[in-house]
C-alpha positions, -999 to 999 in steps of 0.1 A, spaced: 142 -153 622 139 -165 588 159 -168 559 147 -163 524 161 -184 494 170 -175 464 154 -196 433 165 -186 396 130 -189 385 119 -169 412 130 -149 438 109 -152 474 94 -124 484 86 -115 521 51 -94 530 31 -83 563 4 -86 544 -10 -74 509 -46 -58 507 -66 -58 479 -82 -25 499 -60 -4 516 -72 14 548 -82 46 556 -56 72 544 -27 75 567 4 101 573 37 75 572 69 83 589 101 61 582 137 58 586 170 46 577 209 48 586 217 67 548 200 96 536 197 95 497 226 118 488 208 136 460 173 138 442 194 130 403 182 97 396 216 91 370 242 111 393 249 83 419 244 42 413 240 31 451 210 13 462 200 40 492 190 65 465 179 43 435 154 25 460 140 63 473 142 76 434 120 49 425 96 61 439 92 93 423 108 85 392 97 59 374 116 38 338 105 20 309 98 -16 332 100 -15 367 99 -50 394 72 -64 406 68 -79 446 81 -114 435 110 -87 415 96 -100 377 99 -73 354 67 -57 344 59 -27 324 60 4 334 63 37 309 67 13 285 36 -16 280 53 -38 262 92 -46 241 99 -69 219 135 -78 204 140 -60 171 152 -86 140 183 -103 143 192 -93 176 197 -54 165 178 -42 196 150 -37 215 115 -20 201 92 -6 240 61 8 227 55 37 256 26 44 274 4 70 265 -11 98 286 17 98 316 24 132 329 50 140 350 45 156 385 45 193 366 17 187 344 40 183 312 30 153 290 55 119 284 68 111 253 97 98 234 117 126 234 116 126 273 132 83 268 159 99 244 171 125 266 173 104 296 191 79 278 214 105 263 220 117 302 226 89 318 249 75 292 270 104 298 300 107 308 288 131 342 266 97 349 271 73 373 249 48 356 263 50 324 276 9 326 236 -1 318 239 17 281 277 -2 274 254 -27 251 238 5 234 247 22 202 219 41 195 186 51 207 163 59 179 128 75 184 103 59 158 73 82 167 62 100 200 54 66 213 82 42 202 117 37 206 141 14 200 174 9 216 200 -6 191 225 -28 209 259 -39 194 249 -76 194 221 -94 206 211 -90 243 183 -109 261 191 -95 296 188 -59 278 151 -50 291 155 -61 332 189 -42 331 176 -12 333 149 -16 354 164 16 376 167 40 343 143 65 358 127 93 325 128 128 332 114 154 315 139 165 292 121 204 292 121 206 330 162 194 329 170 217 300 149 243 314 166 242 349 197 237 340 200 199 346 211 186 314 237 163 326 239 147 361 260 161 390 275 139 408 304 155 425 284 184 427 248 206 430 224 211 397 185 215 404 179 180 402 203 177 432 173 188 454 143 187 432 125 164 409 97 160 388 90 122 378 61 102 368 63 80 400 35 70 427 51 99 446 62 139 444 88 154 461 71 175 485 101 186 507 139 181 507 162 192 538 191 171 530 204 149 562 172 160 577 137 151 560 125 145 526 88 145 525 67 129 500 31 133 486 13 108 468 8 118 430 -28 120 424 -25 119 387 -6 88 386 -14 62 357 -16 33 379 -38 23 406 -26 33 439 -18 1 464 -13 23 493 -31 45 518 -8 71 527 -12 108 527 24 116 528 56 97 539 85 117 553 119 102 554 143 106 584 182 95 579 192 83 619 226 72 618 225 64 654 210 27 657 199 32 695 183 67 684 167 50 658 150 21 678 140 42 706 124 65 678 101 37 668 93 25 703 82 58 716 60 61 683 78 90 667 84 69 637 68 36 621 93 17 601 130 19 601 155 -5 585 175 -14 600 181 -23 633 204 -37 654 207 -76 651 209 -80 691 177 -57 691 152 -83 671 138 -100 702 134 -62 723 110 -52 690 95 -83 688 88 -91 727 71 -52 725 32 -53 718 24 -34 685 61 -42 668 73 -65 643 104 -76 628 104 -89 590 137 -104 581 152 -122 559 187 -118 531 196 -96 508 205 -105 474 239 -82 484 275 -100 491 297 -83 512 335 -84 502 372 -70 508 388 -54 475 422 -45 467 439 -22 451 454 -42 419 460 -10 403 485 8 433 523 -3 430 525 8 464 506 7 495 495 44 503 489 36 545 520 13 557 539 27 581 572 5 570 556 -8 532 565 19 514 579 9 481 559 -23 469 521 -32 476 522 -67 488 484 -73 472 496 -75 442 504 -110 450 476 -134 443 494 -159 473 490 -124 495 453 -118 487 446 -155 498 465 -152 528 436 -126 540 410 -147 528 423 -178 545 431 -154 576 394 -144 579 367 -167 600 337 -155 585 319 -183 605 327 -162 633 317 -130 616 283 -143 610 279 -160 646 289 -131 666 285 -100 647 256 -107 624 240 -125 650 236 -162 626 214 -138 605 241 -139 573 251 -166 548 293 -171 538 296 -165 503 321 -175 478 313 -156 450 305 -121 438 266 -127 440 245 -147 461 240 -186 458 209 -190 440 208 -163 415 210 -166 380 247 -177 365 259 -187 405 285 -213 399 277 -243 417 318 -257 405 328 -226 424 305 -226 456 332 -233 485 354 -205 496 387 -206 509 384 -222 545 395 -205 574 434 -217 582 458 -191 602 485 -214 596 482 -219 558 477 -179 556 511 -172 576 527 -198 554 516 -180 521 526 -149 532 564 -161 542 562 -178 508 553 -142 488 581 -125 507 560 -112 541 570 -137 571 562 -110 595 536 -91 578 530 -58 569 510 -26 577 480 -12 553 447 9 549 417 -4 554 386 15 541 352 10 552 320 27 560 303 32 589 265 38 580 258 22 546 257 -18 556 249 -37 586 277 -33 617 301 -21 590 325 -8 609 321 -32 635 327 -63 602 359 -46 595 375 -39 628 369 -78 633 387 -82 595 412 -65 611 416 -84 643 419 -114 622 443 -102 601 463 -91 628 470 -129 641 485 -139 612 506 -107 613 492 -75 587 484 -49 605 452 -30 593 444 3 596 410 12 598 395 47 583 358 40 589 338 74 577 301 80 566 293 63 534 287 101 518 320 104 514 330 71 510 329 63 472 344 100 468 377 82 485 374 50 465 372 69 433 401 90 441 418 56 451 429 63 488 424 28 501 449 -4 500 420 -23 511 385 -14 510 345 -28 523 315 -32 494 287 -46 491 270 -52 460 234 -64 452 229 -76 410 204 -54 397 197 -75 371 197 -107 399 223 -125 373 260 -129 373 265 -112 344 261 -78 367 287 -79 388 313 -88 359 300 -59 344 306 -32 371 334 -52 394 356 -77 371 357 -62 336 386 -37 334 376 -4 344 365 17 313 337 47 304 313 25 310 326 -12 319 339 -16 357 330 18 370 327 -1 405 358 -20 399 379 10 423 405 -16 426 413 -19 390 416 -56 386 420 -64 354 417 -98 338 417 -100 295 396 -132 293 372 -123 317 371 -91 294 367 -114 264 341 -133 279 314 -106 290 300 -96 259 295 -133 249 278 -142 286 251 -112 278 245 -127 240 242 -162 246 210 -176 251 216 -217 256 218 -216 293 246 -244 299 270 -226 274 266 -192 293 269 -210 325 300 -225 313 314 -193 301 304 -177 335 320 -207 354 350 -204 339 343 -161 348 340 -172 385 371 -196 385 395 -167 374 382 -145 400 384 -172 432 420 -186 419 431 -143 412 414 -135 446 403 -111 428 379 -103 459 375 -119 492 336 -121 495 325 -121 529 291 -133 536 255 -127 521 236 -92 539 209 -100 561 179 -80 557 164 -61 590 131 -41 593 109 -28 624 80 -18 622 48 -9 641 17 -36 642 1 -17 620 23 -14 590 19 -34 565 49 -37 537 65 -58 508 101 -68 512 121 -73 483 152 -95 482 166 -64 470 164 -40 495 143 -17 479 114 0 499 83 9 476 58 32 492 30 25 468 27 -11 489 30 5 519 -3 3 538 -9 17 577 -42 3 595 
């Protein structure tokens, strides 16, 4: 197994191969643990159905293999005069899957959705103050002050057409509940939605009218959510399916020693972490803490990190395939603070003795939220959290559930302690302040379930995403990541290994994110 690095300038990229001329058409069956839990590319901001949705729907710029940003509806932007924005000149004659014609009006509308309050997206438009249409093909996007990461943060907008929304009754997203576009869509994309038995299959067709030049050879794809990794593998051994992602870690070396398999692996740009809740002044699941929540106490938070071996995390469970972090993003991205790279070492001792000092000296009982289907051996990370915890004397209680209902729980707050993972769309640290250390507004910290709140770290965002000389923004962020390792704010775990089988004959492109693009999909 190999592990991919991380570069600033440019983020490695892992391929089976890449054809300049695709095969003879094929029919392409894949799989994965989560099924996308709607079709409404602005109802729900998790990676399992922005990487499916974008390949249907498509936005102004999209990434390339190597994750550059390159045009997409739009063919080119350009930053309006003294910072007041950004100008994209749209590309003419897109239609969407329905025939209807792209324009500017169907930019404003999707905008005006997913900057709504019913959006779970809305945190990429917190810069915006207007969107004005200049003609059918132009539009600029006024920002409050000048933004040069603007354009690659919203390289997951996806454009619908505002007439097939309004028409159906889809004007705003639903994300707690059903509209059309729960279960339908209509996009510009590579693909159509041919299909859609939620939990079941969504099938795919390739969009013949599509403005681009097709990369792949496929026919149709059809999607299958197996939440059962030994059903899964055994599907792709016996041939029912060709790619699934991903697998059990102690199943590598079965796919690879198998004639016609292969493993590609290498990590996601995706750190997973332990949050609290900084905003509960009790716990809600002790069984004798009733009337205080000991996580309030920064010496209490550091007691779990200190009580956690991730060392042992990443030998055992992830099978040496992970990487310990220390920070909210991955070492290597844009903005990681190399003042702030160890993490708080592994000592039992020290963590008993911090937790006598805050008031604890024989522990306490709490919550512990997780998932059980979303990232790899889950479940399996946080029962061994909990284990650890145990020694040093907190007792966790662990409510592991499907990740479909998961964020429903950590929005209504029932958690002391809760799992995430988080991958920077925009592969700088500017995203994660954004959505998990600013202080949860409309449209600032809408991932930040905890609450933590920090007022310079508030202060300090809107001047990260302005300033352009990179060693004063890398102070600024430096002094972003000391607050949250000396708060313990989080406890970030280790960096997500990335896991996909596939037959022989499959030939793919793996992003660093996660995401899995159809149109370079290619079966011989």
């Amino acid at each position: 197994m190999f592990r991919t690095t991380f570069s600033a300038a440019a983020i490695a990229v892992s391929t089976t191969a890449l054809s300049a001329f695709p095969a003879a058409a094929e029919s392409f069956n894949w799989a994965g643990t989560t099924d996308p839990q709607t079709m409404d590319p602005h109802a729900v901001n998790a990676a399992p159905v922005l990487s499916f949705l974008n390949n249907i729907y498509e936005g102004l710029v999209r990434r390339g293999p190597d994750m550059s940003v390159e045009p997409s509806l739009a063919t080119s932007w350009v930053a309006l005069p003294d910072g007041a924005g950004w100008r994209f000149t749209l590309r003419e004659g897109v239609t969407f899957h329905d025939g209807a014609a792209f324009n500017a009006d169907d930019v404003i509308f999707s905008y005006e959705r997913a900057a709504s309050e019913a959006s779970d997206v809305r945190s990429w438009f917190a810069p915006v103050t207007e969107v004005v249409r200049v003609d059918d093909f132009t539009v600029d996007f006024l920002t409050a002050a000048p933004n040069p990461l603007f354009p690659g943060s919203i390289a997951n907008f996806m454009i619908l057409d505002s007439d097939w929304a309004t028409g159906n009754g889809a004007e705003l997203p639903a994300r707690d509940a059903e509209n059309f576009a729960t279960r339908n869509a209509n996009g510009t994309g590579p693909f159509s939605l041919a299909g859609r038995d939620p939990g079941i299959e969504t099938r795919l067709v390739p969009n013949e009218g599509w403005w681009d030049t097709a990369e792949h050879n496929l026919t149709e794809a059809v999607f299958t959510p197996i939440g059962n990794p030994a059903t899964g593998l055994a599907a792709l051994l016996s041939g029912e399916i060709d790619f699934i992602s991903p697998i059990p870690l102690q199943d590598i070396e079965q796919v690879e020693s198998r004639d016609g398999f292969k493993v590609l692996s290498g990590l996601e740009t995706r750190v997973i972490m332990l949050g609290f809740g900084h905003d509960h002044e009790t716990l809600k699941y002790s069984e004798e803490t009733t009337d205080a929540n000991p996580f309030l106490d920064a010496r209490v938070r550091l007691a779990v990190a200190q009580a956690i071996d991730v060392a042992t995390i990443d030998r055992v469970i992830m099978r040496d395939a992970a990487e310990p972090a220390s920070q909210l993003l991955p070492e290597g991205l844009s903005g990681w603070s190399a003042a702030h790279a160890e993490r708080p070492a592994f000592d039992a001792e020290a963590a008993k003795a911090l937790l006598a000092e805050a008031g604890y000296p024989d522990g306490f009982s709490f919550g512990l939220m997780c998932p059980n289907d979303r990232y790899i051996n889950d479940e399996a990370v946080c029962r061994a959290v909990a284990s650890m915890l145990a020694r040093v004397g907190i007792e966790a209680n662990v409510n592991a559930m499907p990740v479909r209902g998961y964020w429903d729980e950590l929005r209504s707050d029932n958690f002391d302690m809760y799992l995430l993972g988080w991958s920077p769309g925009t592969f700088d640290a500017e995203h994660p302040i954004r959505f998990l250390a600013h202080t949860p507004n409309e449209r600032l910290g809408t991932w930040n379930f905890g609450g933590f709140s920090s007022a310079r770290i508030d202060e300090l965002l809107e001047p990260i995403q302005q300033e352009i000389d990179e060693a004063a923004r890398q102070a600024m962020i430096d002094e972003v990541a000391g607050i949250l390792q000396e708060e313990v704010a989080y406890v970030p775990l280790y960096t997500e290994p990335l896991i996909w089988a596939m037959k022989e004959s499959v030939e793919v492109v793996q992003r660093p994110d996660n995401f899995f693009m159809l149109r370079w999909v290619t079966v011989n």
